[in-house]
CHARMM-style PDB file with segment names, atoms N, HN, CA, C and O in Angstrom:
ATOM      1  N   UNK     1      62.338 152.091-109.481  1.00  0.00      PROA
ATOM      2  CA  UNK     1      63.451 152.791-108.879  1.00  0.00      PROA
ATOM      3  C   UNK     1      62.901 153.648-107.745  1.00  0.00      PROA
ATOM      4  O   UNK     1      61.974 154.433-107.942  1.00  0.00      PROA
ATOM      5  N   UNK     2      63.575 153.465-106.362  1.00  0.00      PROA
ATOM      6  HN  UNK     2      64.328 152.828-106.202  1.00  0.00      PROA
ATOM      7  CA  UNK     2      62.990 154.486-105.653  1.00  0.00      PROA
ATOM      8  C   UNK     2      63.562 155.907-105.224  1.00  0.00      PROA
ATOM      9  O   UNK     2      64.758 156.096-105.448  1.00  0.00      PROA
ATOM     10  N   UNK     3      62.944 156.758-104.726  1.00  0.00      PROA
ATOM     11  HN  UNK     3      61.973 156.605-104.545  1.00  0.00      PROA
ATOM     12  CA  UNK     3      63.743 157.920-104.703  1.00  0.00      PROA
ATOM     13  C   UNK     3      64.636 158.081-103.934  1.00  0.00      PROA
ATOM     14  O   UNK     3      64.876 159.275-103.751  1.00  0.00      PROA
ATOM     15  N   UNK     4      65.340 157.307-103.308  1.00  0.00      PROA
ATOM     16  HN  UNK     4      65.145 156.338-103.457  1.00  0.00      PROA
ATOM     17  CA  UNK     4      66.449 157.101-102.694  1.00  0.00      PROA
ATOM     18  C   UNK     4      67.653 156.654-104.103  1.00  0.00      PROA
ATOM     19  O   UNK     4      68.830 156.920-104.348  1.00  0.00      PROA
ATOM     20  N   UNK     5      66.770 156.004-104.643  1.00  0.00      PROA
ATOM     21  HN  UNK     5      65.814 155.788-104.444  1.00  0.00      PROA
ATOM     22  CA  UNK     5      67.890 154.976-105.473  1.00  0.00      PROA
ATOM     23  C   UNK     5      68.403 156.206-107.137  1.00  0.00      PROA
ATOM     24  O   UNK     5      69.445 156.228-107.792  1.00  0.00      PROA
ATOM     25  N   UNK     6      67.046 157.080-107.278  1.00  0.00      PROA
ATOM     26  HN  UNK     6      66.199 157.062-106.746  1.00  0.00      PROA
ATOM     27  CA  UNK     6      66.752 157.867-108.128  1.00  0.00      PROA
ATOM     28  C   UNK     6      67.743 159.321-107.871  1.00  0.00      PROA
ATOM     29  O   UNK     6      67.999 160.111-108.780  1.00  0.00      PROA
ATOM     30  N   UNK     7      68.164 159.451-106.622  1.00  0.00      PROA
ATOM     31  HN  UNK     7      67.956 158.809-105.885  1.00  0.00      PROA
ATOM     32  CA  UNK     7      68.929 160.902-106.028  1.00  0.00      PROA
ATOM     33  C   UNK     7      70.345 160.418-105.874  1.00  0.00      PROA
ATOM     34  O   UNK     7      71.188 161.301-105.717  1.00  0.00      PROA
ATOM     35  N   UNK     8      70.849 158.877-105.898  1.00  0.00      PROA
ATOM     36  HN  UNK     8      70.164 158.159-106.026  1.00  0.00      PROA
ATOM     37  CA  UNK     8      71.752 158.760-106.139  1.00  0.00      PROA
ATOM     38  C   UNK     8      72.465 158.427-107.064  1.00  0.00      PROA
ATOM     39  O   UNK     8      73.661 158.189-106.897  1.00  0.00      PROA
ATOM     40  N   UNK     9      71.650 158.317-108.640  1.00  0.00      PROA
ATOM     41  HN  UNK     9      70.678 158.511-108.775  1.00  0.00      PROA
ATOM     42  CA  UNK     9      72.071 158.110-109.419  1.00  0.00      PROA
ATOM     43  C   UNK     9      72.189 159.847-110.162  1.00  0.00      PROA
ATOM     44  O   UNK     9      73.052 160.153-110.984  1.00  0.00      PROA
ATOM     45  N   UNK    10      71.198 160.727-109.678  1.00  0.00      PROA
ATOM     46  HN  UNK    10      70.496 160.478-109.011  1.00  0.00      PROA
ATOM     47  CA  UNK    10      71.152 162.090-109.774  1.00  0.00      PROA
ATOM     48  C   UNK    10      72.761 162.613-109.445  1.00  0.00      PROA
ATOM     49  O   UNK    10      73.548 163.149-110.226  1.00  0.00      PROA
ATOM     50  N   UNK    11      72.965 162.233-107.893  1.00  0.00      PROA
ATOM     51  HN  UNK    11      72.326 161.798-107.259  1.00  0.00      PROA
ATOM     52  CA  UNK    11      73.689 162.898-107.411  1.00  0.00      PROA
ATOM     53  C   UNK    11      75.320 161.941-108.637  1.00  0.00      PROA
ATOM     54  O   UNK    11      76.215 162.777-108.514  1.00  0.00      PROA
ATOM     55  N   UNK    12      75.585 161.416-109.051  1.00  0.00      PROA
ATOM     56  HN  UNK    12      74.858 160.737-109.151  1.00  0.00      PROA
ATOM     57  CA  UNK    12      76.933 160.226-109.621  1.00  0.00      PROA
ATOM     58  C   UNK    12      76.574 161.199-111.056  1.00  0.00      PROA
ATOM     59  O   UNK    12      77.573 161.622-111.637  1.00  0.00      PROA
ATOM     60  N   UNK    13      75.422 161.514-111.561  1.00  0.00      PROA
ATOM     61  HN  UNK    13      74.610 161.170-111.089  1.00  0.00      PROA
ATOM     62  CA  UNK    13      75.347 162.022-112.892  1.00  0.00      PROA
ATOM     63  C   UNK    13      76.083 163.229-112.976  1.00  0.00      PROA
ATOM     64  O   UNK    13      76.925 163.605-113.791  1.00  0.00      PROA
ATOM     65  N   UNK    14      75.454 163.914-111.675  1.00  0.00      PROA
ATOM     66  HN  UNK    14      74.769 163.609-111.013  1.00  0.00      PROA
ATOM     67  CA  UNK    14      76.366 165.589-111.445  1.00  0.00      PROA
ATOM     68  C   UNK    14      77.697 165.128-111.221  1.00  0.00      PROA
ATOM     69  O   UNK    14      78.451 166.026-111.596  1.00  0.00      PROA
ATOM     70  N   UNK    15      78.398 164.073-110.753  1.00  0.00      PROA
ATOM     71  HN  UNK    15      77.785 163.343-110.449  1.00  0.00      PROA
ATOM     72  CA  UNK    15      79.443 163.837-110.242  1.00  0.00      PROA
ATOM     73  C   UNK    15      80.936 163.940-111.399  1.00  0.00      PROA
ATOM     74  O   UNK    15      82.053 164.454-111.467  1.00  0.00      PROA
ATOM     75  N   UNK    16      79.611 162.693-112.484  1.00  0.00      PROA
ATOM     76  HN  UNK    16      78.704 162.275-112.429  1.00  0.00      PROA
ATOM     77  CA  UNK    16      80.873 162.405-113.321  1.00  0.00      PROA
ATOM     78  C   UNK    16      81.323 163.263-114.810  1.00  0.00      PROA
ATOM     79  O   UNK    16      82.273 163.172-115.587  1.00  0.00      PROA
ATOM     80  N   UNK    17      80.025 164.173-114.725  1.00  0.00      PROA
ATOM     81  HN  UNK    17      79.253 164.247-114.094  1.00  0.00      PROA
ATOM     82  CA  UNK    17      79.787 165.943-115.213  1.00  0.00      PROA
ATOM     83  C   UNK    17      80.677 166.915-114.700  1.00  0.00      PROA
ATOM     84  O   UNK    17      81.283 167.543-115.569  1.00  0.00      PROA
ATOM     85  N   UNK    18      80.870 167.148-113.766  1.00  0.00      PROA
ATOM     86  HN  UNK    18      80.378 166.638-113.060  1.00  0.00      PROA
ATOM     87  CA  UNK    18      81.579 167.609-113.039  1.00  0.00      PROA
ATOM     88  C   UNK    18      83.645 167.287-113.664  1.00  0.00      PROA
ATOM     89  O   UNK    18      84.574 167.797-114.290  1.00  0.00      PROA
ATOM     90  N   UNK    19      83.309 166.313-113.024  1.00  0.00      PROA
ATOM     91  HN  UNK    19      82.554 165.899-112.515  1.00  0.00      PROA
ATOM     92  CA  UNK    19      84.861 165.928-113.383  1.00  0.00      PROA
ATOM     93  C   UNK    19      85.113 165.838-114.730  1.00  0.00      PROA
ATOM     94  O   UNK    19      86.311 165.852-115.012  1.00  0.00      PROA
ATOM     95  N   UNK    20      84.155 165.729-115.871  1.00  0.00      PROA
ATOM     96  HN  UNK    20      83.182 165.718-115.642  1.00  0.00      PROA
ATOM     97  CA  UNK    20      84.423 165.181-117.048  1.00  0.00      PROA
ATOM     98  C   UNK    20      84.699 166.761-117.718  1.00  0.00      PROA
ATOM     99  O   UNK    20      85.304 166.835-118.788  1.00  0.00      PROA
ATOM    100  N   UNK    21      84.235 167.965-117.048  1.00  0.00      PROA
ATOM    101  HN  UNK    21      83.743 167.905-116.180  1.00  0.00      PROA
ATOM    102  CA  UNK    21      84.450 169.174-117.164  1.00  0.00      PROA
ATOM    103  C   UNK    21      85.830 169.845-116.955  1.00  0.00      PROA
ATOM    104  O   UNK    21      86.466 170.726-117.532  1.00  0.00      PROA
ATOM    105  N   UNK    22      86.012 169.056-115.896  1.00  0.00      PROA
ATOM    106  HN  UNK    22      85.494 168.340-115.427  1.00  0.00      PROA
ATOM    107  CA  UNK    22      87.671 169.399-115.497  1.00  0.00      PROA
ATOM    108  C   UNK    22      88.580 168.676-116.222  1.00  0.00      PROA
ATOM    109  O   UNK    22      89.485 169.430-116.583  1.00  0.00      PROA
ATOM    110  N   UNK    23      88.746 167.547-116.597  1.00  0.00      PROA
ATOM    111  HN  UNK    23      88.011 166.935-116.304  1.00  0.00      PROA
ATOM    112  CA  UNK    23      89.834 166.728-116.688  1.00  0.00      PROA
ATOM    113  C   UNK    23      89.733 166.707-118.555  1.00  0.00      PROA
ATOM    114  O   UNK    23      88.780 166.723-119.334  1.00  0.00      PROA
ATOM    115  N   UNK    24      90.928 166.674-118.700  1.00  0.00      PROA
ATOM    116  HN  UNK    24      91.702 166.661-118.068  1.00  0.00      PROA
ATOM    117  CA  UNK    24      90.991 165.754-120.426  1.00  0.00      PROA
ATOM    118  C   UNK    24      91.980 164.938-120.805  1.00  0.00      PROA
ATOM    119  O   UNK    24      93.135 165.001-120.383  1.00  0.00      PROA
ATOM    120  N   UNK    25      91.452 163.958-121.809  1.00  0.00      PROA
ATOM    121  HN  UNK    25      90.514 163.906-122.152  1.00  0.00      PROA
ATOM    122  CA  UNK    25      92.725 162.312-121.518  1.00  0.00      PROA
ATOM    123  C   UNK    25      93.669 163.404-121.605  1.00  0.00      PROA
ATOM    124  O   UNK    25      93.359 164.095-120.635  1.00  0.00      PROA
ATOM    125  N   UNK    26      94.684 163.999-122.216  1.00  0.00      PROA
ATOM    126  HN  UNK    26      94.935 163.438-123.004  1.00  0.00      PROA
ATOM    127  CA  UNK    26      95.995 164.584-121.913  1.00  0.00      PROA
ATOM    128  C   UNK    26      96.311 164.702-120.676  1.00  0.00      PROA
ATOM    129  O   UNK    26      97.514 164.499-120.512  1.00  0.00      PROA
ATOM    130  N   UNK    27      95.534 165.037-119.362  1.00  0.00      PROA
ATOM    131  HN  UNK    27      94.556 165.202-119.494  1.00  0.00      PROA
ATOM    132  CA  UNK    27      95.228 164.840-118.329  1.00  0.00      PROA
ATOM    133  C   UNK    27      95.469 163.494-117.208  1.00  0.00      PROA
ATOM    134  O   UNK    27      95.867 163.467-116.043  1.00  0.00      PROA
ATOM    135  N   UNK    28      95.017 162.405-118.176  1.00  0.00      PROA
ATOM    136  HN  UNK    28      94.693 162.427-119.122  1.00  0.00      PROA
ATOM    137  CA  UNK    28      95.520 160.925-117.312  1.00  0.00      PROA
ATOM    138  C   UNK    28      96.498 160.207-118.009  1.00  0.00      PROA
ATOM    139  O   UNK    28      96.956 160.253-119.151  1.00  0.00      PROA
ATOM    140  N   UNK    29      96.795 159.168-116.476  1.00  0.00      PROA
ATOM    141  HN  UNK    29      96.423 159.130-115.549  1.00  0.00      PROA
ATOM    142  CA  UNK    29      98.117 158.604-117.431  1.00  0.00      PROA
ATOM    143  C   UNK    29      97.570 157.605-117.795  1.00  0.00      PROA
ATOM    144  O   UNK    29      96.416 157.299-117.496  1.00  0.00      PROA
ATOM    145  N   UNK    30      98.535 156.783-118.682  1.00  0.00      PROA
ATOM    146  HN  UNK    30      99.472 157.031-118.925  1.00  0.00      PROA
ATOM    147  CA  UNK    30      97.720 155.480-119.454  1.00  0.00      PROA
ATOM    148  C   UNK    30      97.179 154.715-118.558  1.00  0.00      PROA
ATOM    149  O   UNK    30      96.303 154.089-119.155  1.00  0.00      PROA
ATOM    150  N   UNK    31      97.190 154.505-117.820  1.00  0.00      PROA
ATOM    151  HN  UNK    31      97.902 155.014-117.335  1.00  0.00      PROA
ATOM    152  CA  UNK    31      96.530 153.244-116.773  1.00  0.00      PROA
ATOM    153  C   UNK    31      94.954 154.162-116.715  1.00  0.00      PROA
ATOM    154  O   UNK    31      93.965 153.431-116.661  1.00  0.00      PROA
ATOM    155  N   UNK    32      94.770 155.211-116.720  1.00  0.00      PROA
ATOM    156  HN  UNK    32      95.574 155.805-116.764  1.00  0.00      PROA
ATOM    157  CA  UNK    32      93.161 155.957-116.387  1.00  0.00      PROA
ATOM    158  C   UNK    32      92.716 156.028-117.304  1.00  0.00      PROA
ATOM    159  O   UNK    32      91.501 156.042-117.107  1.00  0.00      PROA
ATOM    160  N   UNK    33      93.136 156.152-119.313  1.00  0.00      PROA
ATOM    161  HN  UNK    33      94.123 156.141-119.473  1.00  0.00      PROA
ATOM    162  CA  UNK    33      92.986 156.101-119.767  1.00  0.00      PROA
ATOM    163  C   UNK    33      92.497 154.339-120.369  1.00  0.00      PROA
ATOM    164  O   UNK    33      91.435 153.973-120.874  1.00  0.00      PROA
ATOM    165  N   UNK    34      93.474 153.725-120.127  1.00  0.00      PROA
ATOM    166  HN  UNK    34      94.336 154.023-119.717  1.00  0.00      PROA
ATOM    167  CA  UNK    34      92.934 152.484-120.435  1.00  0.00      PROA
ATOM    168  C   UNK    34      91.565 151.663-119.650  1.00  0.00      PROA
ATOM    169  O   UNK    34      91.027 150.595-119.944  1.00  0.00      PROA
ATOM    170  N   UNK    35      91.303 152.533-118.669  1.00  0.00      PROA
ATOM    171  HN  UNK    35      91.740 153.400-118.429  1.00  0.00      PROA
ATOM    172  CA  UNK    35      90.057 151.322-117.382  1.00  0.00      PROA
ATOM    173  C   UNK    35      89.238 152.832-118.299  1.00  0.00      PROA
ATOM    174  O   UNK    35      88.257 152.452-118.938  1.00  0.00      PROA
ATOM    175  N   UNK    36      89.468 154.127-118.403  1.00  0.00      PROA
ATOM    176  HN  UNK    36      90.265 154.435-117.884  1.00  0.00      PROA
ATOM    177  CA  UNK    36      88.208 155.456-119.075  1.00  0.00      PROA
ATOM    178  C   UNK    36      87.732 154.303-120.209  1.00  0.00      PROA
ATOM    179  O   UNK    36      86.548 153.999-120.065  1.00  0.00      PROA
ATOM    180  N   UNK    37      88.229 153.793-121.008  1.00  0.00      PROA
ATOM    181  HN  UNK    37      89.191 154.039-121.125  1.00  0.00      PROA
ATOM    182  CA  UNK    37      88.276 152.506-122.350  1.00  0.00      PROA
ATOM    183  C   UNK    37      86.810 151.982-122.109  1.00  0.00      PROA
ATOM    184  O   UNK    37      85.603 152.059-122.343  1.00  0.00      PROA
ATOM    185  N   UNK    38      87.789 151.430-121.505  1.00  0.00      PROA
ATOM    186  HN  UNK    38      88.769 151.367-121.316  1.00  0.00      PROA
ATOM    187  CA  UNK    38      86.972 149.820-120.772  1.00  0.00      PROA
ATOM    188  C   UNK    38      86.176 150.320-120.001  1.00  0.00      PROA
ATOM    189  O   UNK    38      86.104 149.376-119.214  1.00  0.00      PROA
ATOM    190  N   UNK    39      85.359 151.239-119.503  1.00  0.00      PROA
ATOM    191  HN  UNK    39      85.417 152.006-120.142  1.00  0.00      PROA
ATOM    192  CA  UNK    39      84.421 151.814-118.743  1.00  0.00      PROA
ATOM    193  C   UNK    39      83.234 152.048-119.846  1.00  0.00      PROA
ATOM    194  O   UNK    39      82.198 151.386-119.906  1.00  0.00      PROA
ATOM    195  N   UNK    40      83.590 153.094-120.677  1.00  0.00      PROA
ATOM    196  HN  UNK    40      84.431 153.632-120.629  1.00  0.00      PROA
ATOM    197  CA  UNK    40      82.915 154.029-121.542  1.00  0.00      PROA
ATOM    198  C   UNK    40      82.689 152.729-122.656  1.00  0.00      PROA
ATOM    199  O   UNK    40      81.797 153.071-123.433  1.00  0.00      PROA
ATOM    200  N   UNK    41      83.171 151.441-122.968  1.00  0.00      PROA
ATOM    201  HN  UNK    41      83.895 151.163-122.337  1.00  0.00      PROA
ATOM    202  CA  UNK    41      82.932 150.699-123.952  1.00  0.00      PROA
ATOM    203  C   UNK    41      81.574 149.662-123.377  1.00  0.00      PROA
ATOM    204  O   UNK    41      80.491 149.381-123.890  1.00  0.00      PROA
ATOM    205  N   UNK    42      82.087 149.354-122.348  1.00  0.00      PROA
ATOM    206  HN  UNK    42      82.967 149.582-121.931  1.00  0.00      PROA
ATOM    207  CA  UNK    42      80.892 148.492-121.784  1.00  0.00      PROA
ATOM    208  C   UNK    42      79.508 149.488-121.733  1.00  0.00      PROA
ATOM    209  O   UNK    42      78.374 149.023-121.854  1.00  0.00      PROA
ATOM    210  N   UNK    43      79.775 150.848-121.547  1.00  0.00      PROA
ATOM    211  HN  UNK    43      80.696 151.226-121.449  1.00  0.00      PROA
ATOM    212  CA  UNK    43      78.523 151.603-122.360  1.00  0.00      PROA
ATOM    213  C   UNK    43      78.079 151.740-123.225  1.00  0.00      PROA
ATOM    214  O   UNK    43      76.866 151.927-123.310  1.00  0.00      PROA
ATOM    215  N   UNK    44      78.736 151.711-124.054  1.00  0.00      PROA
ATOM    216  HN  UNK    44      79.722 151.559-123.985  1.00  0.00      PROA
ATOM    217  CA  UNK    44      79.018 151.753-125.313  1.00  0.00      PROA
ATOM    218  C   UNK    44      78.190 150.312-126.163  1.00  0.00      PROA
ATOM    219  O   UNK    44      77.435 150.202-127.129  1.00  0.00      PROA
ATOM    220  N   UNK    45      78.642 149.647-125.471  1.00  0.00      PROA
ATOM    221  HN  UNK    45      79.255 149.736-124.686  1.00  0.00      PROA
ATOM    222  CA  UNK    45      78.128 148.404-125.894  1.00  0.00      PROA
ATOM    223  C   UNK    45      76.892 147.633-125.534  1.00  0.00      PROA
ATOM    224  O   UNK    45      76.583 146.465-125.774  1.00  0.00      PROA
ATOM    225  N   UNK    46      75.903 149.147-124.524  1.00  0.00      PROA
ATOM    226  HN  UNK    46      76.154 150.095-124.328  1.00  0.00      PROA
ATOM    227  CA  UNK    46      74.559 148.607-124.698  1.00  0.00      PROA
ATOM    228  C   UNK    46      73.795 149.654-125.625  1.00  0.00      PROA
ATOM    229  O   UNK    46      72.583 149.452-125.698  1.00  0.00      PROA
ATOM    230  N   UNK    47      74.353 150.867-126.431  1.00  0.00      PROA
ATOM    231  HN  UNK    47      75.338 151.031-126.372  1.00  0.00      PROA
ATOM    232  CA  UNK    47      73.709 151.397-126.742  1.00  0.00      PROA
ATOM    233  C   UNK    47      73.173 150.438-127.926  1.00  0.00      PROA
ATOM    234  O   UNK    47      73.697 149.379-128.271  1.00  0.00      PROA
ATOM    235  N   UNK    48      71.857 151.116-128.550  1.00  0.00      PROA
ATOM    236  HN  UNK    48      71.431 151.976-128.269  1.00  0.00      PROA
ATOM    237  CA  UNK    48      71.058 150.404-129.934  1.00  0.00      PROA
ATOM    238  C   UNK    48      71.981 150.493-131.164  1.00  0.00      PROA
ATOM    239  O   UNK    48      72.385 151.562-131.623  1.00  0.00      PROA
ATOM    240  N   UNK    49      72.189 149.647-131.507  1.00  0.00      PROA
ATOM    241  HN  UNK    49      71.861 148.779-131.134  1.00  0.00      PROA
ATOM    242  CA  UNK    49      72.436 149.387-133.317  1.00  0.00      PROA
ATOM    243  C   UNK    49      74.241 149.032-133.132  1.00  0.00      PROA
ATOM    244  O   UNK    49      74.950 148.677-134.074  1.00  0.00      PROA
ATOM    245  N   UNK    50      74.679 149.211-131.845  1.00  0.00      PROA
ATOM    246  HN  UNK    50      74.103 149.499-131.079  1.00  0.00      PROA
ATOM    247  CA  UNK    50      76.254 149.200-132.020  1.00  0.00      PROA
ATOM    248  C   UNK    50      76.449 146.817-131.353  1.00  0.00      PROA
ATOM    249  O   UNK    50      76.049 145.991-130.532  1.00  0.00      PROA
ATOM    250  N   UNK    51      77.405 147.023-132.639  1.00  0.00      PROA
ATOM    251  HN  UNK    51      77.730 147.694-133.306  1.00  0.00      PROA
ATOM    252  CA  UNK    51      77.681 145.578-131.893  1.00  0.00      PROA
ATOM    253  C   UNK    51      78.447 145.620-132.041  1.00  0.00      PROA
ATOM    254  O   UNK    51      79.012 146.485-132.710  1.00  0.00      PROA
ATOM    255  N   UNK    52      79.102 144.365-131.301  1.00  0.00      PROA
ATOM    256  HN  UNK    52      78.644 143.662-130.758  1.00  0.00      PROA
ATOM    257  CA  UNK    52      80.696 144.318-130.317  1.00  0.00      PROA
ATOM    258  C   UNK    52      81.386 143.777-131.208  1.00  0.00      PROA
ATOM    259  O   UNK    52      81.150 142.820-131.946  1.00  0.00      PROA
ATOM    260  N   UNK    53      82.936 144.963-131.018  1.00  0.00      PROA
ATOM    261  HN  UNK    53      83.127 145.740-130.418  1.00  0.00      PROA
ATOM    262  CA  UNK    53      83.929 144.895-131.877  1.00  0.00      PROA
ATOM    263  C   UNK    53      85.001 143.587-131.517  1.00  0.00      PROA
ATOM    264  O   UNK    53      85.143 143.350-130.318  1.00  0.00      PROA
ATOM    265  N   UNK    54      85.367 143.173-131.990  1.00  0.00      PROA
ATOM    266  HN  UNK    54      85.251 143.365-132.964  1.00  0.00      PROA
ATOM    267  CA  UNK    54      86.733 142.526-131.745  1.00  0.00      PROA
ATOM    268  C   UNK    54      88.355 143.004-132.032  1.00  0.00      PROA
ATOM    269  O   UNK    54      88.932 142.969-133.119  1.00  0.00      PROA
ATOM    270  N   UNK    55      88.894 143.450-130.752  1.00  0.00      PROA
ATOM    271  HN  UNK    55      88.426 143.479-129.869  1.00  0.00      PROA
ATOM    272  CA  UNK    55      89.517 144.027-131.285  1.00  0.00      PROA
ATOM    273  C   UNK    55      91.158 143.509-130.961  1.00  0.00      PROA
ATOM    274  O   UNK    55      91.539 142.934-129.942  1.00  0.00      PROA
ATOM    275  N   UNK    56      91.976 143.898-132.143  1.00  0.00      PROA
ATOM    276  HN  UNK    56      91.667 144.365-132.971  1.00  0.00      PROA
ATOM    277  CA  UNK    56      93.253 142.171-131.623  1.00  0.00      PROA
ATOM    278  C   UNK    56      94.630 143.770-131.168  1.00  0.00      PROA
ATOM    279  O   UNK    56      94.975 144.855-131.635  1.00  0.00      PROA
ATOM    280  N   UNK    57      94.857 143.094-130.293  1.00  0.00      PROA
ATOM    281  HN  UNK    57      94.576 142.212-129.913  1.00  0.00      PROA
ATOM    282  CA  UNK    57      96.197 143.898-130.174  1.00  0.00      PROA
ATOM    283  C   UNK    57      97.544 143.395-130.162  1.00  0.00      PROA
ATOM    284  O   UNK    57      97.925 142.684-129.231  1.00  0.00      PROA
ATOM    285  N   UNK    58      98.152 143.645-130.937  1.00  0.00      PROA
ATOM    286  HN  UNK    58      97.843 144.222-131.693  1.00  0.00      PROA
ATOM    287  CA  UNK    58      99.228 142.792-131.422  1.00  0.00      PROA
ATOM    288  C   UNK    58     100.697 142.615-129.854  1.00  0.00      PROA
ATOM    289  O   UNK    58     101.265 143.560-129.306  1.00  0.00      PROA
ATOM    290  N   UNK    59     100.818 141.688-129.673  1.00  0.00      PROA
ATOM    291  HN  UNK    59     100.357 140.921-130.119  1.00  0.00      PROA
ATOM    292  CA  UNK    59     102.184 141.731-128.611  1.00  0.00      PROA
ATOM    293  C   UNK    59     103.306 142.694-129.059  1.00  0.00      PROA
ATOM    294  O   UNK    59     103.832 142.891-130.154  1.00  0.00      PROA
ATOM    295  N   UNK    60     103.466 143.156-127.988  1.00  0.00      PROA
ATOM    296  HN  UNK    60     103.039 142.996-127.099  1.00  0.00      PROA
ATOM    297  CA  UNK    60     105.264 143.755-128.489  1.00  0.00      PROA
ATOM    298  C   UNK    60     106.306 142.441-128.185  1.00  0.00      PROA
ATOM    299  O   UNK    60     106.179 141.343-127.643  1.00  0.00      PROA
ATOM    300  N   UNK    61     107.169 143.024-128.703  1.00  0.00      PROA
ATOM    301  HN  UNK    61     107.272 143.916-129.144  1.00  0.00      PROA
ATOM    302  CA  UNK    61     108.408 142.280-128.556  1.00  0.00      PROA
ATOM    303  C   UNK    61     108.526 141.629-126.919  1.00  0.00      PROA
ATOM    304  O   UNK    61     108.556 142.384-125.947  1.00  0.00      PROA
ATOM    305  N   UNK    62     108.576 140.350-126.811  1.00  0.00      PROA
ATOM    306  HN  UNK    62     108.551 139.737-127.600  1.00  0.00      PROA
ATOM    307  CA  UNK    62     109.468 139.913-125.944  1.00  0.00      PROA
ATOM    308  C   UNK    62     108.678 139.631-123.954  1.00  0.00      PROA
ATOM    309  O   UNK    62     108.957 139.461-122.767  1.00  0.00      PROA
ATOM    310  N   UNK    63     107.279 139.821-125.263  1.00  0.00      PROA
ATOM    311  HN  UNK    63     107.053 139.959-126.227  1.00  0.00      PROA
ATOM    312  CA  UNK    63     105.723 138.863-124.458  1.00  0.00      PROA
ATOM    313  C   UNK    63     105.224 137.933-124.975  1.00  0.00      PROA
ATOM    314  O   UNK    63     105.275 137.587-126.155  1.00  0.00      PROA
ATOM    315  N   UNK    64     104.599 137.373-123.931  1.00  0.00      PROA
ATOM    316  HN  UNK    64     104.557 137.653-122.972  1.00  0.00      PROA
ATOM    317  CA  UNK    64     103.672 136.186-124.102  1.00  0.00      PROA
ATOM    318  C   UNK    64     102.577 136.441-124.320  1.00  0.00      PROA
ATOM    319  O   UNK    64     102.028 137.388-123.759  1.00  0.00      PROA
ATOM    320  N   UNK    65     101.701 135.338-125.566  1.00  0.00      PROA
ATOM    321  HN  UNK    65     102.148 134.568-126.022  1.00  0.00      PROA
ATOM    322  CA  UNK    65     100.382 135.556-125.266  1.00  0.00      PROA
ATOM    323  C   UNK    65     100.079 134.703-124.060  1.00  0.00      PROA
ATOM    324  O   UNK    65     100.856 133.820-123.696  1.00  0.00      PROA
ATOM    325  N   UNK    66      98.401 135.100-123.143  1.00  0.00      PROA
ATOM    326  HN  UNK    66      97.770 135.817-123.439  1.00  0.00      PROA
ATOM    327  CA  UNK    66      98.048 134.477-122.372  1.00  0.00      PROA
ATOM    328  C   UNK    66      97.578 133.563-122.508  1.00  0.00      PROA
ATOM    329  OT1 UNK    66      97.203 132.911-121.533  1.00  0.00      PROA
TER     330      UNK     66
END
C-alpha cells in the first residue's frame, strides 16, 4: 500500500466516523437503511468465523417472484 493509497483510506476512515457519529438508522429512510444492510454485510461477511446467511424474504401480497 502506498502512502498515497494509505492517507486515503485514513482520510474515508475519519470520514465514515464522522458521520456514523452524527446520524442514527431513525435518521434514514428505508432505501439508506437497506444499501447501510447490504454495505455493512458484505463486511460482515469477510470477517473470521462468520458464514453466509441465507436469508428468504417472504413476498407481500400482490408480487412476483423474480
Amino acid at each position: 500500500m502506498t502512502a498515497t493509497t494509505r492517507n486515503d483510506r485514513d482520510l474515508r476512515l475519519w470520514q465514515i466516523r464522522e458521520v456514523m457519529g452524527r446520524i442514527r438508522p431513525e435518521d434514514m429512510t428505508d432505501a439508506e437503511l437497506e444499501a447501510a444492510i447490504a454495505i455493512f454485510g458484505l463486511a460482515e461477511a469477510r470477517l473470521p468465523g462468520n458464514r453466509p446467511i441465507l436469508r428468504i424474504i417472504p413476498a407481500t401480497e400482490g408480487t412476483t417472484p423474480a
